[in-house]
N, C-alpha and C positions, 0 to 999 in steps of 0.2 A: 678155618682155612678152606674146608670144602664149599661152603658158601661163595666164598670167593672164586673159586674155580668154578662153579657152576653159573655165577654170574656171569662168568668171563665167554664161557661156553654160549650164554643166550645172548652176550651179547654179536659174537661173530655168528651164531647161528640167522640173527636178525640184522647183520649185513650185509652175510651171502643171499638170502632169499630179496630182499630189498636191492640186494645190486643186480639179483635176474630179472624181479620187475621192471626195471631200469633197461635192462639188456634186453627186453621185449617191446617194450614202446621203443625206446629207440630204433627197434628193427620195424616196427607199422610204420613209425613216424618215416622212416627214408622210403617205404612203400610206399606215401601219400608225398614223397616232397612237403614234410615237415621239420624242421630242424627245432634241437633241443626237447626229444620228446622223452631223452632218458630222465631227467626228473620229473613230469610226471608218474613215472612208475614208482622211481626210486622213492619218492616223498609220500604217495598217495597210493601204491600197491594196486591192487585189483580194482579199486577206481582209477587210477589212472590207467588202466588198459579198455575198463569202457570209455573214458574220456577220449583217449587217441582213438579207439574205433569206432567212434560217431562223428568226430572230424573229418570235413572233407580235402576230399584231394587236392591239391594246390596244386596251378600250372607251375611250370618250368617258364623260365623268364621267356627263351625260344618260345613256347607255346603261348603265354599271355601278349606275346606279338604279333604273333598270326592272326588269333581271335580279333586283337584288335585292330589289325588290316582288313580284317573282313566285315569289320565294322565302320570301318572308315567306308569302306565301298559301298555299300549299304547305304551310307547317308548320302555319298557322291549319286549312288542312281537315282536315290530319291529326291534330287535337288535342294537339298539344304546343305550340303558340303558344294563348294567348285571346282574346276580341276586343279588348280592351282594350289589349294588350299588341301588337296587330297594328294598330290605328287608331292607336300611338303613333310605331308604326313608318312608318305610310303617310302622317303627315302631316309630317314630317323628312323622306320621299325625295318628297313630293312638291313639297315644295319644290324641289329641287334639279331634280327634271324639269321645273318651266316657269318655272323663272330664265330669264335669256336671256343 
């Protein structure tokens, strides 16, 4: 009977520290704009917390739009984009820059 209860014991004792792993990538991961990073922790513990903190930051959908306005312009100066071909482009991301 004590076996049993001690087992029982390690096993909640080994879901509470695995659901804090869990509860700590999760909290890097929304620091880097990464989603789903509470199982890494949970599955893979102290690896998975070096794992989420060697991944890098991920833009925000707003911000991968800017960059890539500013990359559009870029090619417009440099004449391999046209204006045309560049006002088609600016007004698709600009959308997406002041959605809300």
């Amino acid at each position: 009977m004590e076996a049993v209860a001690l087992i029982c014991v390690v096993c909640v004792v080994i879901f509470l520290v695995t659901t804090v792993f869990g509860l700590i990538t999760e909290k890097m991961g929304d620091n880097k704009n990464i989603s789903n990073c509470f199982w890494w922790g949970f599955l893979l513990g102290i690896l998975g917390i070096i794992i989420v903190s060697l991944k890098k930051k991920q833009l925000s959908r707003r911000e991968a739009a800017i960059a890539k306005l500013i990359e559009q312009k870029t090619l417009l100066d440099s004449g391999i984009k046209t204006q045309a071909e560049f006002d088609t482009c600016k007004e698709k991301l600009a959308l997406i820059i002041n959605e809300k």
